[in-house]
Structures are given as structure tokens and as C-alpha cells.
DOVO-475449 format. One record per atom (N, C-alpha, C): x negated, y, z negated; atom name. Coordinates in Angstrom, 3 decimals. Layout:
X  Y  Z  CA
...
END
This chain:
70.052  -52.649  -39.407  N
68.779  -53.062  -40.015  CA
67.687  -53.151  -38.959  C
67.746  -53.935  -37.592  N
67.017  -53.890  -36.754  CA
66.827  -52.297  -36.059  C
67.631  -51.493  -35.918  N
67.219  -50.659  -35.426  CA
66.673  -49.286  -36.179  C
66.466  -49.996  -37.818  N
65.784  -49.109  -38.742  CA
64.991  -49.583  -38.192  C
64.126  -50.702  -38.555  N
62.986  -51.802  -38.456  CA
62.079  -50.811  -37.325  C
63.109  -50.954  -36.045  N
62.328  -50.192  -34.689  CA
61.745  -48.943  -35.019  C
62.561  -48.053  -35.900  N
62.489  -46.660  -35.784  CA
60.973  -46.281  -36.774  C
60.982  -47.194  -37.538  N
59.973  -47.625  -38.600  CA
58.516  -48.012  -38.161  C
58.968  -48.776  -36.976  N
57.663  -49.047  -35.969  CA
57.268  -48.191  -35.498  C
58.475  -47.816  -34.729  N
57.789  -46.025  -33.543  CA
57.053  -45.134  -34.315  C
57.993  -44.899  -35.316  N
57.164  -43.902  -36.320  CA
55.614  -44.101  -36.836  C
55.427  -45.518  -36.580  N
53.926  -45.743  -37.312  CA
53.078  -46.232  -36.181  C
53.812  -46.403  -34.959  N
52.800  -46.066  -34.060  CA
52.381  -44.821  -33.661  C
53.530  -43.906  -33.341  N
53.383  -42.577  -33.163  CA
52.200  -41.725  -34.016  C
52.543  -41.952  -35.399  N
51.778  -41.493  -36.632  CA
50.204  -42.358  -35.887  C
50.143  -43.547  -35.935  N
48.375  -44.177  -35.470  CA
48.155  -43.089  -34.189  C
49.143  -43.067  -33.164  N
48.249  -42.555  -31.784  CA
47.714  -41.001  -31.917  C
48.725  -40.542  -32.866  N
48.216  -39.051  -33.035  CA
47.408  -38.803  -34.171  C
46.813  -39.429  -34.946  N
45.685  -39.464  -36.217  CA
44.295  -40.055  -35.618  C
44.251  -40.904  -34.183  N
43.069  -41.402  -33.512  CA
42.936  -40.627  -32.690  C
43.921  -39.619  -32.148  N
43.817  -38.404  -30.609  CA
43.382  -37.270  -31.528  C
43.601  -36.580  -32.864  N
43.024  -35.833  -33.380  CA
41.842  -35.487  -33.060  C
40.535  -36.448  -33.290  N
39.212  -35.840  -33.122  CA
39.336  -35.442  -31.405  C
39.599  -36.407  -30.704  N
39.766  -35.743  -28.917  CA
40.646  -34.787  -28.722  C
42.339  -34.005  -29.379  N
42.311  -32.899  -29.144  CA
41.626  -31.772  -29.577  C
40.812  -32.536  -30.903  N
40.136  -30.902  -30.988  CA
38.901  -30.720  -30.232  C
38.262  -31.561  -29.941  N
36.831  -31.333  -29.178  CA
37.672  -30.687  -27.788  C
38.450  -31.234  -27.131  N
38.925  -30.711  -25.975  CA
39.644  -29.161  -26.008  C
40.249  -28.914  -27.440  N
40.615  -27.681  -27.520  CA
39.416  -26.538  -27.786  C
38.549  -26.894  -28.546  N
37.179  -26.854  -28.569  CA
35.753  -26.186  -27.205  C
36.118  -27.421  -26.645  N
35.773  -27.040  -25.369  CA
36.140  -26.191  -24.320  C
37.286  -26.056  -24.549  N
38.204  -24.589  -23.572  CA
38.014  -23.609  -24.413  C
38.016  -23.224  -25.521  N
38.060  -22.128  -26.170  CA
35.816  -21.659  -25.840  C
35.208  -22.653  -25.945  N
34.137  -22.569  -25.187  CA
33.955  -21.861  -24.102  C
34.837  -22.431  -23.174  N
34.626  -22.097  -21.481  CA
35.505  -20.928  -21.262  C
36.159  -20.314  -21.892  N
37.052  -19.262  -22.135  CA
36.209  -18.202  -22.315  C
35.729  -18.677  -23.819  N
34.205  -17.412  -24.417  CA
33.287  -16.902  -23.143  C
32.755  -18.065  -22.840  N
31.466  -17.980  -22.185  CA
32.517  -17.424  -20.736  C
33.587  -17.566  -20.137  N
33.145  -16.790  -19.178  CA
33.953  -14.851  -19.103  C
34.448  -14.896  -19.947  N
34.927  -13.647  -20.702  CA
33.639  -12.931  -21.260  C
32.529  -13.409  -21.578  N
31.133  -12.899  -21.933  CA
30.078  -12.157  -20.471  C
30.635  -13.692  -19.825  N
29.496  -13.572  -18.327  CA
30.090  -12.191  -17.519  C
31.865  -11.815  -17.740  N
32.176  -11.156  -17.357  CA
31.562  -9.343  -17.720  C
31.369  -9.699  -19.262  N
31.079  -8.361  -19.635  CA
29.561  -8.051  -19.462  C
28.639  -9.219  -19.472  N
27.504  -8.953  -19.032  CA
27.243  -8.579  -17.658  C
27.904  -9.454  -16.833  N
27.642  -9.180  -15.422  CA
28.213  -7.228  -14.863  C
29.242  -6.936  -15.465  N
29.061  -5.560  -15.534  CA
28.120  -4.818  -16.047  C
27.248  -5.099  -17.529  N
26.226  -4.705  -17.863  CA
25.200  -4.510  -17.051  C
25.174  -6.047  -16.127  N
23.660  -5.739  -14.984  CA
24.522  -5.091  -14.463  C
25.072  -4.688  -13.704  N
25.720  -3.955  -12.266  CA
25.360  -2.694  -12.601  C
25.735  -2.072  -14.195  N
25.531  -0.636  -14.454  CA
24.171  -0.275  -14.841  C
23.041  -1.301  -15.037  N
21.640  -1.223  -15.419  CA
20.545  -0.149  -14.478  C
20.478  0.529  -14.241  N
19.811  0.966  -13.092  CA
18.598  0.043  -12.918  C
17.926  0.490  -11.604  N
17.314  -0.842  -10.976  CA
15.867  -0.013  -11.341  C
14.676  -0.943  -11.561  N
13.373  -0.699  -12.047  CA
13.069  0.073  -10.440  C
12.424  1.505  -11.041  N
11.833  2.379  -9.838  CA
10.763  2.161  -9.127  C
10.595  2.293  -7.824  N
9.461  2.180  -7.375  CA
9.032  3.002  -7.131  C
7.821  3.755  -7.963  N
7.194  4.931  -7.857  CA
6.093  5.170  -6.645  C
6.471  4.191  -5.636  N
5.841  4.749  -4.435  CA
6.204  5.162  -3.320  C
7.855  5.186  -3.652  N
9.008  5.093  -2.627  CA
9.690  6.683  -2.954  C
9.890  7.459  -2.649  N
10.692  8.734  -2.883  CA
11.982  8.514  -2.106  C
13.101  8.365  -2.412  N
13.947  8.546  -1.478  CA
14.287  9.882  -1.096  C
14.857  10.329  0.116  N
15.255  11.565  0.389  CA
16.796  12.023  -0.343  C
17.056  13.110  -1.020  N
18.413  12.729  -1.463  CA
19.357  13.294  -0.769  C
20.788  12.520  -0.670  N
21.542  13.401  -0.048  CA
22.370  14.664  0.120  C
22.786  15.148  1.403  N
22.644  16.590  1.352  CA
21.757  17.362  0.737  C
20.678  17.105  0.981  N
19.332  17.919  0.895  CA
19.395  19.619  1.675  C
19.165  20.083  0.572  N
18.950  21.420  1.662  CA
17.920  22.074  2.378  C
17.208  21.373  1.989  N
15.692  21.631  2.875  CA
14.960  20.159  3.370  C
15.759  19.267  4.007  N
14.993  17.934  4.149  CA
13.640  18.212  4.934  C
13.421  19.261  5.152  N
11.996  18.758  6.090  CA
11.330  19.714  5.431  C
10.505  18.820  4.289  N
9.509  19.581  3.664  CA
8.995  17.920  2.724  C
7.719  18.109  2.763  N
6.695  17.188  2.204  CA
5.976  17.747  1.429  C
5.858  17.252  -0.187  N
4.630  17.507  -0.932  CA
3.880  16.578  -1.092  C
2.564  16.657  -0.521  N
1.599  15.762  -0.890  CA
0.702  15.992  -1.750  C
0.536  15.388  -3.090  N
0.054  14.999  -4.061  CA
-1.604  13.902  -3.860  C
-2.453  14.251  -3.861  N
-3.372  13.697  -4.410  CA
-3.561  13.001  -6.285  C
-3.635  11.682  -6.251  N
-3.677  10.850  -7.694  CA
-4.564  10.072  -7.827  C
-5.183  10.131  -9.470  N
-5.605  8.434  -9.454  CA
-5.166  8.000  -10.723  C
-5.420  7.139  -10.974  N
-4.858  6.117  -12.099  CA
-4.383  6.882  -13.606  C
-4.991  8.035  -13.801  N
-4.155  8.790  -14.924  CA
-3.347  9.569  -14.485  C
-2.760  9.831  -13.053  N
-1.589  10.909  -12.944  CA
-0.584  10.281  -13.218  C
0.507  10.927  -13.970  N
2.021  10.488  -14.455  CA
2.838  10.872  -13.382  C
3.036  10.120  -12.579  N
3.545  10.335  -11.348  CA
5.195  10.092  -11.618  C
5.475  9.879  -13.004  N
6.942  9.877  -13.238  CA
7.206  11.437  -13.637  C
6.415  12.246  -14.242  N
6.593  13.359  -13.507  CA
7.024  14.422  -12.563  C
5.936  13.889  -12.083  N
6.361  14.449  -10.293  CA
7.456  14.250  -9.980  C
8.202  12.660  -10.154  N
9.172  12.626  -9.608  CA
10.270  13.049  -9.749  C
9.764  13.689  -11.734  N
11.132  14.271  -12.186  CA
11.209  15.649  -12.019  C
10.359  15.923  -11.361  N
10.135  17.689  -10.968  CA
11.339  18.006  -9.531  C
11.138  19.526  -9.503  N
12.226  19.388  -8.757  CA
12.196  18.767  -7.638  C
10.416  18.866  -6.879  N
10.064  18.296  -5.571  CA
9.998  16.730  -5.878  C
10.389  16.116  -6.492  N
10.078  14.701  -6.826  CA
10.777  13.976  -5.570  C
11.512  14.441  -5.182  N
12.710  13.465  -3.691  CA
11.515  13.686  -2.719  C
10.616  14.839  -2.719  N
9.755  14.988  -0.750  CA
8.796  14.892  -1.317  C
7.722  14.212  -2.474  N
6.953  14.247  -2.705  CA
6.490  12.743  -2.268  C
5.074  13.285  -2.035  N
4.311  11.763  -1.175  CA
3.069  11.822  -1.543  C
1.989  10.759  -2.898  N
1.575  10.652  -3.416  CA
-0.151  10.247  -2.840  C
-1.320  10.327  -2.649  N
-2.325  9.841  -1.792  CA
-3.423  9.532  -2.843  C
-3.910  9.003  -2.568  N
-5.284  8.010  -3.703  CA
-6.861  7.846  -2.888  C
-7.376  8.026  -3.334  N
-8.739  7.082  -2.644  CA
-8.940  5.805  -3.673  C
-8.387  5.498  -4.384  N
-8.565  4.003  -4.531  CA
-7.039  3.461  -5.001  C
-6.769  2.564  -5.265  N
-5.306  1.784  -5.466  CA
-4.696  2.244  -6.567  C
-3.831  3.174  -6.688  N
-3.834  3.522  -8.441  CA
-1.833  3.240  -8.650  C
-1.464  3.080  -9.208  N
-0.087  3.028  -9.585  CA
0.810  4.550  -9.320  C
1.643  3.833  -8.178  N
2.711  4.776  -7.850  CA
1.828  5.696  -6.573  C
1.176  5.238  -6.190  N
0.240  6.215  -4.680  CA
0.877  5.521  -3.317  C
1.196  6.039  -2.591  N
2.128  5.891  -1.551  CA
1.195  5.663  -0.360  C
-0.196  6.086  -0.560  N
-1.074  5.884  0.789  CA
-2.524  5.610  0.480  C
-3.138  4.722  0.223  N
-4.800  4.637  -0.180  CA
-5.878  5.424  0.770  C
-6.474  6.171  0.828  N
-6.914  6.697  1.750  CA
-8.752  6.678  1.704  C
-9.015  6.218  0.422  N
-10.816  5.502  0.753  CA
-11.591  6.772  0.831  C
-12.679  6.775  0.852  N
-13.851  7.634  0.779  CA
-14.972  7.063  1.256  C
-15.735  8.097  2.193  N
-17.026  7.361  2.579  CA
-17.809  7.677  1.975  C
-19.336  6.656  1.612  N
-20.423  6.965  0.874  CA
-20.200  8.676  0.570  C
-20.886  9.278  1.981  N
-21.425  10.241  1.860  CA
-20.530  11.732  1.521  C
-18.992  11.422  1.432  N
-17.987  12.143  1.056  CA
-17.888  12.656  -0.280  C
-17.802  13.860  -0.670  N
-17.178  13.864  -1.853  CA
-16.204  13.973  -2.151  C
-15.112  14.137  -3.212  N
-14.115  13.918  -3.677  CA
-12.778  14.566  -2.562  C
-13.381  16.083  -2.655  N
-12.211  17.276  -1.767  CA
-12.640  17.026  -0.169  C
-13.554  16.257  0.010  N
-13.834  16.111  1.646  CA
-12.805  14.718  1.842  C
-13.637  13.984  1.658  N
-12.404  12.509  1.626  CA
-10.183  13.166  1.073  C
-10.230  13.977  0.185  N
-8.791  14.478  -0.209  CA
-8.527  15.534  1.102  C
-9.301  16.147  1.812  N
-9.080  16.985  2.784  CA
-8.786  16.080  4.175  C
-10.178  15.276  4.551  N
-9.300  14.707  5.083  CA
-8.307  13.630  5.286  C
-8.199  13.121  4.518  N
-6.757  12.190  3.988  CA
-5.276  13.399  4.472  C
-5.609  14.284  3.721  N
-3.896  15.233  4.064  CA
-3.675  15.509  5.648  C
-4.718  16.080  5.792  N
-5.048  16.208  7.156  CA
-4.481  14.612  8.401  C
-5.069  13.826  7.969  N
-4.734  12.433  8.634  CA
-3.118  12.460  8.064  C
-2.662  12.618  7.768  N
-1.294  12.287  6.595  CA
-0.352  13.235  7.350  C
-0.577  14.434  7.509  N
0.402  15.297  8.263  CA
0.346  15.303  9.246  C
-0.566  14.724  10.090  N
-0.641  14.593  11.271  CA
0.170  13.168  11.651  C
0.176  12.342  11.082  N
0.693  10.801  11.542  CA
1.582  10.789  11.075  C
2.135  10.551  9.413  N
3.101  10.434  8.622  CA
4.601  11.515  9.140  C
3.489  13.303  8.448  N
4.701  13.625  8.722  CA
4.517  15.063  9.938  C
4.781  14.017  11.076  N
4.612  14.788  12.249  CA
5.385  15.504  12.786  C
6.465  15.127  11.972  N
7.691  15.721  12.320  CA
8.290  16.619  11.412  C
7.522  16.885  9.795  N
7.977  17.354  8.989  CA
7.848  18.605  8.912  C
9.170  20.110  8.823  N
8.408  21.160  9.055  CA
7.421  21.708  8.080  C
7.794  21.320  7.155  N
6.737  22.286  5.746  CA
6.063  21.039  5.309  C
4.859  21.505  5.100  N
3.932  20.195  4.287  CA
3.483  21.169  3.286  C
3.828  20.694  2.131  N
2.663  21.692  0.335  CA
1.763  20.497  -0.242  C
1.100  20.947  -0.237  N
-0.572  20.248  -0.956  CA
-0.457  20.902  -2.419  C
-0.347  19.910  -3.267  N
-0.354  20.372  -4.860  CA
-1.184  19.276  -5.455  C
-2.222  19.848  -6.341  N
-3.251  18.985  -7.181  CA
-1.986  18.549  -8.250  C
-2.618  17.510  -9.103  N
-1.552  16.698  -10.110  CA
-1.689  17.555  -11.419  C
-2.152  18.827  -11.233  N
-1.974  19.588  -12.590  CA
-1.212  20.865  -12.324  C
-0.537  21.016  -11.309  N
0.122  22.361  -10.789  CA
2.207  21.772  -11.313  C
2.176  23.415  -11.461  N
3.716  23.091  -11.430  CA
4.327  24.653  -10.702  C
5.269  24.272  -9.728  N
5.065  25.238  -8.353  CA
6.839  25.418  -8.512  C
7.453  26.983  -8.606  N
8.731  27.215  -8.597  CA
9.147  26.709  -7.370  C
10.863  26.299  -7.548  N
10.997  25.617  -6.373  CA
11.657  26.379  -5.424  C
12.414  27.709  -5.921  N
13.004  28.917  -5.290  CA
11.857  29.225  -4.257  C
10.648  29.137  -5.088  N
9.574  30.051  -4.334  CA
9.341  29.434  -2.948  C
9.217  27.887  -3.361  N
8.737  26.889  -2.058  CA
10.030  27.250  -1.138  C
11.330  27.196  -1.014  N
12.534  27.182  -0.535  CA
12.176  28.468  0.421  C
11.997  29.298  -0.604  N
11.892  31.151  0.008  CA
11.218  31.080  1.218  C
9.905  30.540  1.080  N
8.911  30.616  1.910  CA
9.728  30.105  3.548  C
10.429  28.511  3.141  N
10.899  27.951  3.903  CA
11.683  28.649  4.931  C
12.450  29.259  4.051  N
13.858  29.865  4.584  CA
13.019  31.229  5.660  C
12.158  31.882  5.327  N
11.383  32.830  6.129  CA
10.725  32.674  7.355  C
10.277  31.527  7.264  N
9.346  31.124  8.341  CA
9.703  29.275  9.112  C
10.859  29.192  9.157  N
11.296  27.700  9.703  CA
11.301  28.488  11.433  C
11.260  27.324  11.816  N
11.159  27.256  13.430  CA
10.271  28.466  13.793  C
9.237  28.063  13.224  N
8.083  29.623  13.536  CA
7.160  28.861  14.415  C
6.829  29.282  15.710  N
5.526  28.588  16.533  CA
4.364  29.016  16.142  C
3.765  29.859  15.194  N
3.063  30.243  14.773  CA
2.759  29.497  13.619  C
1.501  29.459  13.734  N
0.725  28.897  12.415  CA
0.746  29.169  11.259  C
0.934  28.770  10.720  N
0.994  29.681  8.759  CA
0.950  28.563  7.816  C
0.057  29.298  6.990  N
-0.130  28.710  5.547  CA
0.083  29.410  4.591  C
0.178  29.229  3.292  N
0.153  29.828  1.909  CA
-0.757  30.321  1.520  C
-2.244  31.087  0.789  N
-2.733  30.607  -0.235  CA
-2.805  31.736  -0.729  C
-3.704  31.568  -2.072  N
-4.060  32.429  -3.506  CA
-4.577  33.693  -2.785  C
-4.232  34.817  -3.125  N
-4.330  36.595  -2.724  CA
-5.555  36.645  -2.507  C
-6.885  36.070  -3.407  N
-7.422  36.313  -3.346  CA
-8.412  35.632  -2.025  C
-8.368  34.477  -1.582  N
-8.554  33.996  -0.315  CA
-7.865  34.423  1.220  C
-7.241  35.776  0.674  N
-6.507  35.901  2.307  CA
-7.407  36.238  3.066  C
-8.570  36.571  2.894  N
-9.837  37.406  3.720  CA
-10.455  35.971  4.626  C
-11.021  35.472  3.195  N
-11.571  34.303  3.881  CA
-10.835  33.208  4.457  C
-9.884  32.896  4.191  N
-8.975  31.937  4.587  CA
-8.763  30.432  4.608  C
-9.901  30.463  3.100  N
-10.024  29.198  2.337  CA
-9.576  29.386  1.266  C
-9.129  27.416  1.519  N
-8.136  27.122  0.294  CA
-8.826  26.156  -0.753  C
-8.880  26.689  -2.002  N
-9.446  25.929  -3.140  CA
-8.793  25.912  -3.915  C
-7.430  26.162  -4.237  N
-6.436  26.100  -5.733  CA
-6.003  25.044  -5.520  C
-4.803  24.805  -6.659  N
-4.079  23.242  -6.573  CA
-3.400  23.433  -5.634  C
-2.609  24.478  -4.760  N
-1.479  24.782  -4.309  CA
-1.624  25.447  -2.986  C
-1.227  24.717  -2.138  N
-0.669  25.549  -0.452  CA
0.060  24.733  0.327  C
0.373  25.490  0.914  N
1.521  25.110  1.965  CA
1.823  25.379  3.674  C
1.769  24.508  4.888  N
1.378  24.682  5.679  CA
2.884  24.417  6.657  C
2.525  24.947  7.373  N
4.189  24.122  8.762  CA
3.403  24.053  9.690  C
4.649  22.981  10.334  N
3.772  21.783  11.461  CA
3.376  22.518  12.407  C
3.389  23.365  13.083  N
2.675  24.272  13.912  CA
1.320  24.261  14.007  C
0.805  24.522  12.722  N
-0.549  24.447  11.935  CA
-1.025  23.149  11.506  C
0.197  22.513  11.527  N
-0.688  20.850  11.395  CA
-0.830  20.076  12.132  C
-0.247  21.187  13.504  N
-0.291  20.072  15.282  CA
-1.899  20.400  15.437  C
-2.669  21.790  15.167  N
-3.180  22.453  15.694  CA
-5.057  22.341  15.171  C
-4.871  22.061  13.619  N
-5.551  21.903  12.545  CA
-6.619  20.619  12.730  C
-8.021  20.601  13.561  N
-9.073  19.912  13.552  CA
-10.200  20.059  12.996  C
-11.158  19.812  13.338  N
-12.494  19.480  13.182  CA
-12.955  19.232  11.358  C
-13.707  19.734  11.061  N
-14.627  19.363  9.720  CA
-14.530  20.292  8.415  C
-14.920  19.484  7.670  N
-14.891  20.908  6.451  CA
-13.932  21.557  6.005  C
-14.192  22.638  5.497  N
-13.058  23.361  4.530  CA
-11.651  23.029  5.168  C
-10.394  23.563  4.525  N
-9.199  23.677  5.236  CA
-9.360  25.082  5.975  C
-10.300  26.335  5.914  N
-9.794  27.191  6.530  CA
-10.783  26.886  7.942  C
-12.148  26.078  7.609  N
-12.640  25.702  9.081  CA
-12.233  25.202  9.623  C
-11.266  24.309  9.076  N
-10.706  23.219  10.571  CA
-9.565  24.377  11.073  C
-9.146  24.962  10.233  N
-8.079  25.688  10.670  CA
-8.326  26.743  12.503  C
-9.702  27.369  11.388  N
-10.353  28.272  12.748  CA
-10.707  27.324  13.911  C
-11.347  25.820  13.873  N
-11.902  25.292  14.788  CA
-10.456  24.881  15.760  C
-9.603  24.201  15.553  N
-8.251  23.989  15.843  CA
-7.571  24.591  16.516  C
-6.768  25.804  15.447  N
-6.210  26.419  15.702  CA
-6.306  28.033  15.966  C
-7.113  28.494  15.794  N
-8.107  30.199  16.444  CA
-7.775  31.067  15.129  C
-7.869  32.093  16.163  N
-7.245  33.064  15.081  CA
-5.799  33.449  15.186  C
-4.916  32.916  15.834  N
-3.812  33.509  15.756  CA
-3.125  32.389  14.536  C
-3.023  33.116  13.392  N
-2.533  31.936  12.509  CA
-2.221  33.336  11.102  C
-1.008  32.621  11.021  N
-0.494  33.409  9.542  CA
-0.660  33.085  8.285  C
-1.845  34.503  7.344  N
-1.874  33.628  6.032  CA
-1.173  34.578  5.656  C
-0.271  33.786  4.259  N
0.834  34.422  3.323  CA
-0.072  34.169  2.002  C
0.221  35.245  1.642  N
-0.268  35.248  -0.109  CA
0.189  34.663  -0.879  C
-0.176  33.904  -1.762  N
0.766  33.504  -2.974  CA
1.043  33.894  -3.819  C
2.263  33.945  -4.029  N
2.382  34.931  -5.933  CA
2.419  34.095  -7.003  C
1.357  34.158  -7.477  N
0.882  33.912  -8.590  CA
1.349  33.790  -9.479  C
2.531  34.451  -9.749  N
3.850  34.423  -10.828  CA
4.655  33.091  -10.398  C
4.571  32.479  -9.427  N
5.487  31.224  -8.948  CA
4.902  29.817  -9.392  C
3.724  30.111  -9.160  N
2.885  28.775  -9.491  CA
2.080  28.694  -10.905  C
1.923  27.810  -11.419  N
1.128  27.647  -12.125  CA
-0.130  26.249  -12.220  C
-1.257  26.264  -13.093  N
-2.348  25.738  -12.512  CA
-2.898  25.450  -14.325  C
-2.756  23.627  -14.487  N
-3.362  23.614  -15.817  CA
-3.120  23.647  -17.096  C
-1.883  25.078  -16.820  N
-0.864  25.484  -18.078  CA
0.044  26.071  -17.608  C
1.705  25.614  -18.597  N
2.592  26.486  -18.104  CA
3.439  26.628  -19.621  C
3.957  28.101  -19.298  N
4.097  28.506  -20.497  CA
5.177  29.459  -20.533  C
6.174  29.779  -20.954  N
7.247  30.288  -20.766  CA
8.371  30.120  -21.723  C
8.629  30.981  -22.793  N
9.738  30.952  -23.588  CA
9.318  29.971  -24.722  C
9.919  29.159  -24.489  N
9.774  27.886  -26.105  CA
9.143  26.590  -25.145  C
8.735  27.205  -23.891  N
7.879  25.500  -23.737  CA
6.423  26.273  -23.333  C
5.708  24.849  -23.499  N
4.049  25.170  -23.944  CA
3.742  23.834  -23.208  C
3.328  23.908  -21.669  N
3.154  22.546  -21.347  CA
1.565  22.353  -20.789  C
0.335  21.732  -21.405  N
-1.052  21.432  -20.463  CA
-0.392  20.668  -19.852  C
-0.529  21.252  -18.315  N
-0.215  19.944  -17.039  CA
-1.993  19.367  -16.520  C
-2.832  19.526  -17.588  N
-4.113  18.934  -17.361  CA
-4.629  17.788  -18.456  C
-3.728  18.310  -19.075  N
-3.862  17.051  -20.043  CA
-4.092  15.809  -19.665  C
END
């Protein structure tokens, strides 16, 4: 009888301690199934950022690796309406180096204008200052306005012809080989010609004042570049737009 009595007790204490621990095992089971979620979540997010690519800085070009022509610079003149995401997605977008006369988004060098300058005097000499300091070391420098779109075989070709040349040489349009001024969107110079390349005015005067007459102009073919519009097969692109 007494040791019903006991068993009768245990049982109805047992039964009280586990009907008052109820609400505390479940908040506590509760709470781990919480801290479980959340870091099984943090896990899959934190891979999410890792694979996010990182916001570009369109004033930075990196060089990419194994480049096959690393020493070549396009400098780009911009202002605040060039889509310089573009450029970057073009093929020259890795050696391209962007120049402004006033602060514009994605311009890599501000280069200012004086009063009495106009637009292509201040852009002339900006490139000029630019290949000389920047890339002094670079062998090919191409000057492209922000409405040109320039084959990249062609730029390469040129390269591959005339690298380690002590001689001066530039690119331009057929029809300037006489005079030896450059007014299109498009030319292209090696450092020879940009050690050499002083004084004022046009690109072909500083050229003569500088560098004399011993200097190589190459024609451009006209079939490589284009200027404004490009057009070919099923695409129809104004690059002046």
C-alpha cells in the first residue's frame, strides 16, 4: 500500500514538472531551430555575396591577363553623355584610358581648358601631355573620338608590323597622307613619335616641329574603322547617338 502511495506521488510529481517545463522546452526548442535557420541562411547568402560581382569602376581599366598586345593605349576623349560602359565592352575596353575637360563619370584624367582654347586644342593637348607622362612607356597609343568603332585585327595588324620601330609613325585617313593632319575620330601613334612630338597646334605641326620629317605616315583603311555609323549584316548601330 505504501509503496503504491509513493509510486502515485512520483507519478504526479513527474506529470506537474513536465506540464510546467512544457512552455520552456518549447521556446528553447524553438530557439535552436531559430539559430539553426538563421545560420544555414547566412550560409547561403554569404555565398550569394561572394558570387555577386563587385560594382565597376569605370575609371579603372584593368589590364587583362595574358594579353597579347599589352602595350597599347586607347585614349578616348568624353564628357558626361559618353557611355563609357561601352567602350569598355568593346574589344579595346582592357587599354582604354578615358580624358575629359571637365569631371564627367567614368574619365580617368580631367584635363581643363584654357579661356582661349577651343575644344580640339585643349583635347590635343591633353593626349599629347597623356602620352608623354602616363604612357611613356606604352608602345602604341590610338586616339579614338567616342563615336568611332575601330576593328581590332586591324589595330593588332598595325601593331604586329611596326613594334620596336625607332621610327616615327602614325596612322591616318588616305586622304591626309599629303598633309599629315589628323582630323577623324581615329589614329594611332608609337612611342617613338610620342618621345619626339612638340610644340603647338595641329597634330601634324607638332609632329613636324618635334619630330622633322623623318616620320612614317600609314594610311588607314577605311574598311576597318568606322565613324558615327556602323552597319553590317543585321546590326544597324548610330555610335553618335
Amino acid at each position: 500500500m505504501l509503496c503504491e502511495a509513493k509510486r502515485s506521488w512520483i507519478k504526479h510529481v513527474t506529470s506537474t514538472v513536465l506540464l510546467r517545463s512544457k512552455p520552456m522546452i518549447a521556446v528553447a526548442v524553438t530557439a535552436l531551430v531559430l539559430l539553426v535557420t538563421t545560420i544555414v541562411l547566412w550560409d547561403d547568402l554569404d555565398g550569394v555575396f561572394e558570387r555577386r560581382p563587385p560594382v565597376p569602376n569605370l575609371s579603372v581599366w584593368p589590364q587583362p591577363p595574358n594579353d597579347p598586345h599589352p602595350s597599347l593605349a586607347v585614349i578616348i576623349p568624353i564628357t558626361k553623355h559618353t557611355d563609357v560602359r561601352f567602350y569598355q565592352n568593346m574589344w579595346m575596353g582592357n587599354h582604354g584610358f578615358t580624358i575629359c575637360e571637365s569631371k564627367a563619370p567614368g574619365c580617368s584624367m580631367v584635363c581643363g581648358r584654357k579661356p582661349e582654347q577651343t575644344s580640339a586644342q585643349a583635347d590635343m593637348d591633353c593626349l599629347v601631355r597623356v602620352a608623354k607622362s602616363r604612357f611613356n612607356e606604352t608602345e602604341f597609343i590610338v586616339r579614338m573620338s567616342d563615336d568611332m568603332l575601330v576593328d581590332r585585327s586591324y589595330v593588332f595588324g598595325i601593331m604586329d608590323e611596326y613594334k620596336a620601330s625607332d621610327t616615327p609613325m602614325y596612322v591616318l585617313s588616305a586622304e591626309q597622307t599629303d598633309t599629315g593632319d589628323v582630323t577623324s575620330g581615329f589614329y594611332m601613334f608609337n612611342q617613338a613619335l610620342a618621345k619626339c612630338i612638340g610644340g603647338n597646334g595641329t597634330f601634324a605641326e607638332r609632329v613636324a616641329v618635334g619630330c622633322g620629317n623623318n616620320v612614317k605616315r600609314v594610311a588607314n583603311d577605311g574598311t576597318k574603322t568606322w565613324q558615327t555609323l556602323y552597319t553590317n549584316k543585321n546590326k544597324y548601330i548610330n555610335l553618335a547617338a
